[in-house]
C-alpha positions in Angstrom: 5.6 9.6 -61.1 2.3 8.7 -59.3 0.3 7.2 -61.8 3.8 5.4 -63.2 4.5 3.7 -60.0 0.4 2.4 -59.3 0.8 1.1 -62.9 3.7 -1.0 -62.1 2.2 -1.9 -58.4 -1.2 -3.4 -59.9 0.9 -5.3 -62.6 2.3 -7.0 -60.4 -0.2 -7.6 -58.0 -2.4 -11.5 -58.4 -4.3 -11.3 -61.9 -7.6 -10.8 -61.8 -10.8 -10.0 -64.3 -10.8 -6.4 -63.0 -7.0 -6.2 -63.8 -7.6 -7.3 -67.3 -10.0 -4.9 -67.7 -7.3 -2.4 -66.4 -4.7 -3.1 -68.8 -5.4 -0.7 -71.4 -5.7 1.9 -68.6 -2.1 1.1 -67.6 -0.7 1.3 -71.1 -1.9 4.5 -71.0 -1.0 6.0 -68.3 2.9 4.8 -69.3 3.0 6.3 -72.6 1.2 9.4 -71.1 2.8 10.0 -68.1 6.6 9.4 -70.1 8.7 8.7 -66.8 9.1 4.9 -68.6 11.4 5.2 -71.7 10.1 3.5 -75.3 12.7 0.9 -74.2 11.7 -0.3 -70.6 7.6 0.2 -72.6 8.9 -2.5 -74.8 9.8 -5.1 -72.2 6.4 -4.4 -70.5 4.0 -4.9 -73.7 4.4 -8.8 -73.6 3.4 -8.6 -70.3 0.8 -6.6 -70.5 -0.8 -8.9 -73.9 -0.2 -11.9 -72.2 -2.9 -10.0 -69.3 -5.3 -8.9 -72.0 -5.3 -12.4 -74.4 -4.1 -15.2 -72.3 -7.1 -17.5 -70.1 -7.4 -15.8 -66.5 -6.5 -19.3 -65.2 -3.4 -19.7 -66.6 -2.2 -16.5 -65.9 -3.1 -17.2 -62.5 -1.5 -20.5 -62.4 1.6 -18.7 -63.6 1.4 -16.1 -61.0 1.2 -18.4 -58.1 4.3 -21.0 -59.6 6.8 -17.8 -60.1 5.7 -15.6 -56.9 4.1 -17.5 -54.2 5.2 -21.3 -54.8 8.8 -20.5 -54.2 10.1 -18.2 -51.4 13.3 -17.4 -54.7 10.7 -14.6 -55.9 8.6 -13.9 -53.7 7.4 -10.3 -53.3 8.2 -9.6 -49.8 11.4 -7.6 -49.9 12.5 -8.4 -46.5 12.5 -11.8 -46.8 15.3 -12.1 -49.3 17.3 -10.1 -46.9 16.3 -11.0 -43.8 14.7 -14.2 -43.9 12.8 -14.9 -41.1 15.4 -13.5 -38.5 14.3 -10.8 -36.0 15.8 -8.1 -38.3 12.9 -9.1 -40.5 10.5 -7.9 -38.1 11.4 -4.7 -37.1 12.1 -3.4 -40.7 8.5 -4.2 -41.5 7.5 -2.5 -38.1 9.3 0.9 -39.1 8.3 0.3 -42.5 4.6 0.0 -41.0 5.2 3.0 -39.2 6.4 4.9 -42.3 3.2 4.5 -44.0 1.1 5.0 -41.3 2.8 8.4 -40.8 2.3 9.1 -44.7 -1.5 8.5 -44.6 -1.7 5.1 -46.3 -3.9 2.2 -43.9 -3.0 -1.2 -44.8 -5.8 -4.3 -44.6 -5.6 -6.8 -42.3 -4.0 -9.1 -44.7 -1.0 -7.2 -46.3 2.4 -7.4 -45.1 4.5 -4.1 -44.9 7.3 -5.6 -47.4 5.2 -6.5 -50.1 6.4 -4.9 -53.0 3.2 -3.9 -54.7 2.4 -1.9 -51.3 5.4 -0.2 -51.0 4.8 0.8 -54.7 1.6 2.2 -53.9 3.1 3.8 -50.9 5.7 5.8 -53.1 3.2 6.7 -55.6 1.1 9.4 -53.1 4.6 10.5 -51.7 6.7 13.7 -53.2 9.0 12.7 -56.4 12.1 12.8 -54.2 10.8 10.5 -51.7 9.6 8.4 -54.0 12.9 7.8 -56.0 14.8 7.4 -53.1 12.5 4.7 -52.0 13.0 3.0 -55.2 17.0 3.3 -54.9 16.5 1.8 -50.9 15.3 -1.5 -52.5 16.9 -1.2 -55.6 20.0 -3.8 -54.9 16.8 -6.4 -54.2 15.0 -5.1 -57.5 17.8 -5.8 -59.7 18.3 -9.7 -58.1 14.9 -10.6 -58.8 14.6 -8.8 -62.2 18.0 -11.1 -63.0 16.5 -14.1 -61.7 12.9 -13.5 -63.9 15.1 -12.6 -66.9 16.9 -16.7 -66.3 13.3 -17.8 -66.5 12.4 -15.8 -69.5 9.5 -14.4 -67.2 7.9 -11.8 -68.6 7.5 -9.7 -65.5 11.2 -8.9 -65.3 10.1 -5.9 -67.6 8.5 -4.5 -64.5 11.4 -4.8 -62.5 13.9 -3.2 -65.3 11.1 0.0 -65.6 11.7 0.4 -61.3 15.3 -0.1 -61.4 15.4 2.8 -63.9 12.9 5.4 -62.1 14.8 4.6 -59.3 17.8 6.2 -61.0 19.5 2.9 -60.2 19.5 1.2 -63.8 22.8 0.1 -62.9 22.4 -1.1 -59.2 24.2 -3.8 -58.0 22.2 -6.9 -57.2 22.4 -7.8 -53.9 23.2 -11.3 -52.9 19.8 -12.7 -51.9 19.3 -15.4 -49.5 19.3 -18.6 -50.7 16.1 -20.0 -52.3 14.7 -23.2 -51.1 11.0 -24.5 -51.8 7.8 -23.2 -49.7 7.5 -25.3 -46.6 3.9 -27.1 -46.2 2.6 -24.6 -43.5 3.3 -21.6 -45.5 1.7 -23.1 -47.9 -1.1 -23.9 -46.3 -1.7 -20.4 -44.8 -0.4 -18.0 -47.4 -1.4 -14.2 -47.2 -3.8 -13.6 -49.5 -3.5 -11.1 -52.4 -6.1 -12.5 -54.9 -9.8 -13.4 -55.3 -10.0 -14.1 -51.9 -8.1 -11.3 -50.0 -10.3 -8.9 -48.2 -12.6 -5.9 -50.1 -10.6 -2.7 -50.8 -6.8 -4.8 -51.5 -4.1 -2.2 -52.0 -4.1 -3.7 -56.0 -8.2 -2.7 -56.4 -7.4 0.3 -54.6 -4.7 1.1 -57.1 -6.5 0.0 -60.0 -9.6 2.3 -58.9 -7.0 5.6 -58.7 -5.7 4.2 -62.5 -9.0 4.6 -63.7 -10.0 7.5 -61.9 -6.6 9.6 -63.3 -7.6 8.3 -66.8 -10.8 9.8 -66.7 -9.8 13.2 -65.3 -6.9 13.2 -68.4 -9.8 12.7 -70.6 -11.7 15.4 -69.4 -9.4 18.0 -69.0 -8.8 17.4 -72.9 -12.6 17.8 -73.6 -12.6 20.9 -71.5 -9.4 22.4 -73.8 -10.9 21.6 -77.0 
C-alpha cells in the first residue's frame, strides 16, 4: 500500500512543475501496485490530465479557491472536527507524537493534521496500521469527498480511492463543522505548502520516493529479462 498512499498524498498536495512531471509516475504506480480498483482509477484520470495538460497557473488558482480560500475543505482534518477549540490542539500534539515515534520529522511549516502528511505517514507504516489510519479519519474523508463531488471537483476521486483502502467505502460522513469564509489574518499568514514552503516539503519528499520506487520496478524487470 506504500507507494498507493504517497500517490494519493502528492496529488493532493499544492501543484507544482515537479508534480506535473510526476504524474505519469503516479499513474503508474496505481495500475502497478493494484490496491486502487479500475473503478476508483477512473475517477482519478481527469484529475490526473487536468495535472499533465491544464496551465500550472490555473491549476494553482484552482487549488488555492477549493482548499485554502475556504476553511469548508480545507486539508487539516482537525479542523472540521475540532475547530479551533483546545481539543484541536492536543489531537495534533499526540498525532505529532505518533509520527515522531514512527520515524517521520516534519518541517517547520507542516501542521500534524494535514491530510497529505498523515498520508505520507501511513505510507512507511505496516498495512494494518495503515488501514486503520485511513478508517480513523474516514467519517471526515467521506464529508469532504461529498462536498468536492457537489462542486463537481475533480479531486473527490482521491478521496473515493482512500475511503476504499480504508476498507470504509461505505463510512458514514461525519457532520463537519460548519463552513464559513477564511478570516483576513489567516489569510494573510497561511501555512505554506507550495512554491514557497521550505526545501524538502513532505509532497517533494514524497514525489522523490514515487520516482525512486519507479525506477527500482524498472530495474528489477531488466534484471529478470
Amino acid at each position: 500500500m506504500s507507494n498507493t498512499l504517497r500517490a494519493l498524498s502528492v496529488l493532493l498536495a499544492y501543484p507544482t512543475e515537479g508534480l506535473r512531471e510526476a504524474v505519469a509516475d503516479i499513474g503508474s504506480v496505481l495500475v502497478d501496485e493494484g490496491l486502487v480498483s479500475a473503478r476508483e482509477r477512473a475517477d482519478l484520470w481527469p484529475l490526473l490530465a487536468e495535472l499533465r495538460n491544464d496551465d500550472l497557473y490555473d491549476l494553482q488558482e484552482r487549488y488555492v479557491e477549493l482548499f485554502d480560500r475556504s476553511r469548508s475543505l480545507t486539508l487539516n482534518l482537525f479542523e472540521h472536527v475540532h475547530g479551533e477549540s483546545r481539543d484541536r490542539g492536543q489531537a495534533m500534539v499526540d498525532l505529532a507524537a505518533l509520527y515522531e515515534r514512527g520515524g517521520l520529522t516534519m518541517t517547520a511549516n507542516e501542521l500534524p493534521d494535514y491530510l497529505p502528511l498523515l498520508l505520507e505517514y501511513a505510507s512507511t507504516r505496516p498495512i494494518g496500521e495503515a488501514r486503520q489510519l485511513l478508517a480513523d479519519i474516514a467519517p471526515i474523508v467521506a464529508a469532504l469527498r461529498g462536498r468536492l463531488a457537489d462542486r463537481g471537483s475533480v479531486y473527490a476521486g482521491v478521496f473515493g480511492a482512500l475511503l476504499v483502502l480504508s476498507g470504509s467505502a461505505n463510512a458514514e460522513p461525519v457532520e463537519l463543522a460548519e463552513p464559513r469564509d477564511i478570516d483576513a489574518d489567516w489569510a494573510e499568514d497561511p501555512v505554506a505548502f507550495g512554491p514557497e514552503a521550505a526545501p524538502g516539503c513532505s509532497s517533494d519528499r514524497t514525489m522523490s520516493r514515487i520516482r525512486a520506487a519507479r525506477r527500482d520496478a524498472r530495474s528489477e524487470e531488466t534484471n529478470h529479462v
